[in-house]
C-alpha distance (Angstrom), angle and dihedral (degrees) to the residues before:
residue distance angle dihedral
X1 . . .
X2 4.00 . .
X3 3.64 116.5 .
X4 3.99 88.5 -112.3
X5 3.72 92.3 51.0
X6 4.28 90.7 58.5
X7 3.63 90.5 61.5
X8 3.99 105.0 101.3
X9 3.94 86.1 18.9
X10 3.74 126.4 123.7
X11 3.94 114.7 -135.8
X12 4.09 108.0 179.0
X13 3.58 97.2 -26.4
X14 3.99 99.4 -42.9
X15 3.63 108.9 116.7
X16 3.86 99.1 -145.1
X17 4.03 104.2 -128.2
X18 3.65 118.3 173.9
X19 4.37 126.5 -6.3
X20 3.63 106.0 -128.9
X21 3.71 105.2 167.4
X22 4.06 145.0 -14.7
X23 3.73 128.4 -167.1
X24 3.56 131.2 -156.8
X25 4.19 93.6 -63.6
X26 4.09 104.6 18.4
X27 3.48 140.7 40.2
X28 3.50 115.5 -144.4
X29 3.73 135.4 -144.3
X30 3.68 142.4 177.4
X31 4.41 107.7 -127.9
X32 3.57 129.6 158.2
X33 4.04 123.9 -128.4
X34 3.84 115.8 -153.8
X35 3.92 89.8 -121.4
X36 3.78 104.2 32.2
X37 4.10 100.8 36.8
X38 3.46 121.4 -154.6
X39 3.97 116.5 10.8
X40 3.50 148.4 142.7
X41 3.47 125.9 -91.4
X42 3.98 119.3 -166.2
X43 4.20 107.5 -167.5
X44 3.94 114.5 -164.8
X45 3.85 110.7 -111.9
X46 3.87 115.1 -99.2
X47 3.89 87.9 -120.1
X48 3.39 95.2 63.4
X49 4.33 103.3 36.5
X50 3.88 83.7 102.5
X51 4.01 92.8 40.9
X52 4.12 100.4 106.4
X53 3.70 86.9 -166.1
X54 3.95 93.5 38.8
X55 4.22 85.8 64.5
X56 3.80 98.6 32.1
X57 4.32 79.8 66.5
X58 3.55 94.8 41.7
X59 4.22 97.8 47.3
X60 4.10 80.0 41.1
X61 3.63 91.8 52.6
X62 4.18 89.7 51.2
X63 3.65 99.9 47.1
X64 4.47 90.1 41.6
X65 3.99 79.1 56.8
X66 3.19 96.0 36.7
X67 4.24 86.8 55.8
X68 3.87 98.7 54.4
X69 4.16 104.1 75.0
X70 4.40 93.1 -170.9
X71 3.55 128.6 141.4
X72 3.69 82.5 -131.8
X73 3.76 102.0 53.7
X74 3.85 115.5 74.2
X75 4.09 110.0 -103.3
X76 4.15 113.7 -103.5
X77 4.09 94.5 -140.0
X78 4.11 99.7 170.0
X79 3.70 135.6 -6.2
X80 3.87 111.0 -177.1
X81 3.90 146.8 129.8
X82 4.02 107.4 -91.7
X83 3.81 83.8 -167.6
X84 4.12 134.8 -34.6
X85 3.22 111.6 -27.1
X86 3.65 104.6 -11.6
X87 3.39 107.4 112.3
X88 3.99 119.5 -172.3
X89 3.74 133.1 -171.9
X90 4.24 116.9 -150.7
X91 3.98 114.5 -160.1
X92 3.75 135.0 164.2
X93 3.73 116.3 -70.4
X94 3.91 107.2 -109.7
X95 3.71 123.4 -148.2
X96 3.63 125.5 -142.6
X97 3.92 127.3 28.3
X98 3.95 137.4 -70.7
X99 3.63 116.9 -72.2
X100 3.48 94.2 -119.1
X101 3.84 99.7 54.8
X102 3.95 87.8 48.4
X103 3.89 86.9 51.3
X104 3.65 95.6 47.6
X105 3.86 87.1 59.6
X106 3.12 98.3 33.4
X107 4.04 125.4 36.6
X108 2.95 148.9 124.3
X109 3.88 71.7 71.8
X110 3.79 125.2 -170.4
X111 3.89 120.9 -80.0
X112 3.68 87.9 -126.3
X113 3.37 95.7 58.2
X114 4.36 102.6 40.7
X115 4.05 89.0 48.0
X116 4.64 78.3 61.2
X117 3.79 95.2 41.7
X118 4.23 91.7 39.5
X119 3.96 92.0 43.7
X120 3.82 93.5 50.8
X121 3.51 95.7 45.0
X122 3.84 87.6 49.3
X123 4.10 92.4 54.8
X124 3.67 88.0 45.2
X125 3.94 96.7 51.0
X126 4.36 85.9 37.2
X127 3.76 79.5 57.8
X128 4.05 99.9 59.4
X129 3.52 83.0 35.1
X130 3.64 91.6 61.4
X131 4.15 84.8 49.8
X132 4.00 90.1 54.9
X133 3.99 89.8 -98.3
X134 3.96 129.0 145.1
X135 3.77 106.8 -171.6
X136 3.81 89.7 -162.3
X137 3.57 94.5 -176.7
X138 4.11 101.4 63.8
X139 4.13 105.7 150.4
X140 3.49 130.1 136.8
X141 4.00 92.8 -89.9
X142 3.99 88.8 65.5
X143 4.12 97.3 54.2
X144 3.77 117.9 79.0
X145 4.10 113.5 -143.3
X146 3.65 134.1 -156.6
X147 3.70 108.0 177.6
X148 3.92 85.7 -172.9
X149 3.26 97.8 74.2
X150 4.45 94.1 6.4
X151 3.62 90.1 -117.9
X152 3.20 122.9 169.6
X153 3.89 136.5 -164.3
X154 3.90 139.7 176.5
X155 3.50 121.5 -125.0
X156 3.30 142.5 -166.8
X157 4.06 128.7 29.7
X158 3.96 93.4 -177.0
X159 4.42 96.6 115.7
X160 4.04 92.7 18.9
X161 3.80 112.9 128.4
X162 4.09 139.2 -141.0
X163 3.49 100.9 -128.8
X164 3.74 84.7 -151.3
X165 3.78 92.4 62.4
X166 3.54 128.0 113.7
X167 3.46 142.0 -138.2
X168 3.34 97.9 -105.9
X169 4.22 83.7 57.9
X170 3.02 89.1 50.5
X171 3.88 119.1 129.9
X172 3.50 106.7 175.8
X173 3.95 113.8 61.9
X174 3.93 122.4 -115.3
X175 3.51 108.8 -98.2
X176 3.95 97.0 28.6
X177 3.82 105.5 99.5
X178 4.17 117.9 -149.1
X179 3.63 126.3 -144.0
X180 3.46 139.0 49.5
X181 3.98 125.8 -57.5
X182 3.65 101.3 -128.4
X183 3.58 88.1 52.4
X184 3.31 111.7 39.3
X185 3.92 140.5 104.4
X186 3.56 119.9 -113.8
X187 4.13 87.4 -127.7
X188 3.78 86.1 60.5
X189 4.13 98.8 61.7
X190 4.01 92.2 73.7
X191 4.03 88.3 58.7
X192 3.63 97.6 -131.0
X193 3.87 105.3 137.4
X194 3.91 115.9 -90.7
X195 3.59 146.1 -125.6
X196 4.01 129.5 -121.5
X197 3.63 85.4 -93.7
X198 3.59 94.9 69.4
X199 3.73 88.4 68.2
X200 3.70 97.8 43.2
X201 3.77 81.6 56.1
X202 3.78 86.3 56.1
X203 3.72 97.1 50.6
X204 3.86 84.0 44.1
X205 4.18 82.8 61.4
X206 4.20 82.2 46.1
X207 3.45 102.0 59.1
X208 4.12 94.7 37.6
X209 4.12 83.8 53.4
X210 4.41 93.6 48.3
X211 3.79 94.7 33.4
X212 4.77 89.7 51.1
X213 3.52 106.0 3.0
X214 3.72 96.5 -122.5
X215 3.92 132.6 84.3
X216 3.89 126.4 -105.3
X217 3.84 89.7 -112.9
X218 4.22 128.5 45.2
X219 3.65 112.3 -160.4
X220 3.83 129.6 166.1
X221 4.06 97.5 -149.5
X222 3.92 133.3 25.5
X223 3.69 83.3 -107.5
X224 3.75 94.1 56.5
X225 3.54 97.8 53.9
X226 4.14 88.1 40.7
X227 3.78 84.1 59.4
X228 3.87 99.2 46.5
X229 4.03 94.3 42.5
X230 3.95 82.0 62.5
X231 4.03 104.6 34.1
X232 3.60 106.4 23.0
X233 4.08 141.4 66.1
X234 4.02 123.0 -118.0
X235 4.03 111.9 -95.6
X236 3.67 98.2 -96.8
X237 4.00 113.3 -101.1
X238 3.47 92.1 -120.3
X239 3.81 92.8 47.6
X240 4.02 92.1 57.6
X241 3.32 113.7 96.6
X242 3.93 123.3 13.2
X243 3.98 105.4 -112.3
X244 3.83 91.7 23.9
X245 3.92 122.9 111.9
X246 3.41 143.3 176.5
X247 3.95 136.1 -167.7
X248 3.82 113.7 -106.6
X249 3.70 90.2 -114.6
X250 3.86 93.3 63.0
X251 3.91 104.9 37.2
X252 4.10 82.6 46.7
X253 3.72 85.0 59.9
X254 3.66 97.7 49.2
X255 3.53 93.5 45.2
X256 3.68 98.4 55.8
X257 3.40 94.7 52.0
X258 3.83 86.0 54.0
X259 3.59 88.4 57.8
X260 3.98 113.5 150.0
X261 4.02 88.4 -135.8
X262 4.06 119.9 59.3
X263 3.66 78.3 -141.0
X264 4.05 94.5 62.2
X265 3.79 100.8 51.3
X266 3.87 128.9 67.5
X267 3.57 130.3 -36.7
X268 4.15 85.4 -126.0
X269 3.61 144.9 -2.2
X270 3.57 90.7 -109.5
X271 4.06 90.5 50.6
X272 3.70 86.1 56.7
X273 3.86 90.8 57.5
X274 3.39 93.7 37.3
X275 3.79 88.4 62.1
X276 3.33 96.9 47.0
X277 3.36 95.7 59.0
X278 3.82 94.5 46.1
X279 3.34 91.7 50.2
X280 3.90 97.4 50.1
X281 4.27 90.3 44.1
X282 3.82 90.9 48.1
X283 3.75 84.9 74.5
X284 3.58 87.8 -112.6
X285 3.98 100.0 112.7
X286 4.05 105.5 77.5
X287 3.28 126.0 145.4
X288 3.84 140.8 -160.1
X289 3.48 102.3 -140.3
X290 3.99 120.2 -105.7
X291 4.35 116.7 -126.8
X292 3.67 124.8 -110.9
X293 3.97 107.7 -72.3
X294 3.78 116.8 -171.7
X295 3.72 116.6 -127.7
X296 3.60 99.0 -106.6
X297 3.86 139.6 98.2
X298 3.48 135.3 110.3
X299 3.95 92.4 -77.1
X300 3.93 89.1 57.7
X301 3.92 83.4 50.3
X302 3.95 95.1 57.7
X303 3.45 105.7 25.6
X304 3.64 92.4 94.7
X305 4.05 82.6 67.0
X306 3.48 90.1 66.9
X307 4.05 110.5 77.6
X308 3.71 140.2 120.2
X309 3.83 111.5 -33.3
């Protein structure tokens, strides 16, 4: 059944209201369920209902986010079968709007408000951490926002990885990295499986993007940036945007937890937030503030090259 033809539909009790968005294996749509309310429901793509590996990622995806109990990490209610071979996943409705449109509008945003957003993320991403979970794909796209009340919630198990798994588990071949470019730690690109400190490099890349509006690396092709994740150090914080700077405390922060080597960067995600926000409540993170830039360039060109491998 075509994506359009769901809407209206009843799959398992979730009365299918309104589509309002799909990625590269679901299609997701916002129902209502006479006992849970207003959710989410994400329905496997028709293309892939007969792809073994295509459902192995989506049921693996349910019962990662089903693992991680956070206030931070959207709530797993159902994962089931409505009938053969349409799988669906049901999650906690999340108000507000995706990080990364709210950025796009919005950044450089205020120190203040990027130490909230980073430290939440970092509990929520301790949290699966805690469970034996690498989300491996942490980027602005995968983090609700509601700057109403400034919460904040994690998204998105689909690439995440049991760090108890084996190779013979394995569902992503050695050699083929996961994630997305702009996001990604240099350990990730040789596709070997990762540590937690790949995704404190990521939220690293997270709070550089909300606290200047750019990324820590500028690259004209996928190859380009491949090459500088591997040979080359971030742009330094402070050297960002013209007209934007940051106290020593802060960018040193960042920076660290953009460290080439796992080894250099924070013992923890959370100890990367948590020094964030010391540094920014120390009186150490003011900023002169950086002129009106227009959204253009040749990076705002190509970015849209740059997405999930």
């Amino acid at each position: 059944m075509a994506r359009e033809q769901l809407v209206g539909s009843t799959l398992a009790g979730y009365t299918l209201r309104d589509l309002i968005g799909e990625g590269g294996t679901s299609t997701v749509f916002r129902a209502e369920h006479p006992q849970h309310g207003v959710c989410a429901v994400k329905v496997l793509r028709e293309k892939l209902r007969d792809d073994k590996t295509a459902i192995a990622r989506f049921v693996r995806e349910a019962k990662y986010g089903a693992r991680v109990t956070h206030p931070n990490v959207v709530r797993t209610i159902e994962i089931g079968e409505a009938r053969p071979g349409l799988h669906f996943l049901a999650i906690e409705w999340a108000s507000g709007e995706l990080l990364e449109r709210y950025a796009k509008r919005h950044a450089p945003l205020p120190l203040a408000d990027v130490v909230e957003i980073i430290g939440q993320i970092a509990s929520a991403v301790q949290a699966a951490h805690a469970a034996g979970i690498v989300h491996r794909d942490l980027k602005p796209d995968n983090v609700m926002y509601d700057p109403q009340t400034r919460r904040v919630l994690l998204l998105d198990f689909g690439i995440a990885a049991d760090t108890d798994t084996g190779a013979e588990d394995r569902l992503t071949r050695a050699g083929f990295f996961v994630g997305t470019l702009l996001y990604v730690a240099p350990e990730a690109l040789s596709g070997e499986m990762v540590t937690p400190a790949a995704d404190q490099y990521s939220l690293a890349t997270i709070a550089y993007y909300l606290l200047t509006g750019t990324h820590p690396f500028v690259a004209k092709s996928p190859r380009e940036m491949f090459t500088q994740l591997l040979t080359q150090p971030p742009i330094a914080l402070n050297a960002a945007k013209p007209g934007l700077t940051f106290a020593p405390a802060v960018a040193e922060v960042v920076m660290k937890g953009l460290a080439k080597q796992p080894a250099g960067r924070f013992a923890s995600t959370i100890e990367f937030g948590d020094a964030l926000r010391a540094a920014a409540s120390s009186g150490a993170g003011a900023r002169r503030a950086a002129p009106a830039v227009s959204g253009g360039g040749v990076f705002a060109r190509v970015k849209g090259l740059f997405g999930k491998s």
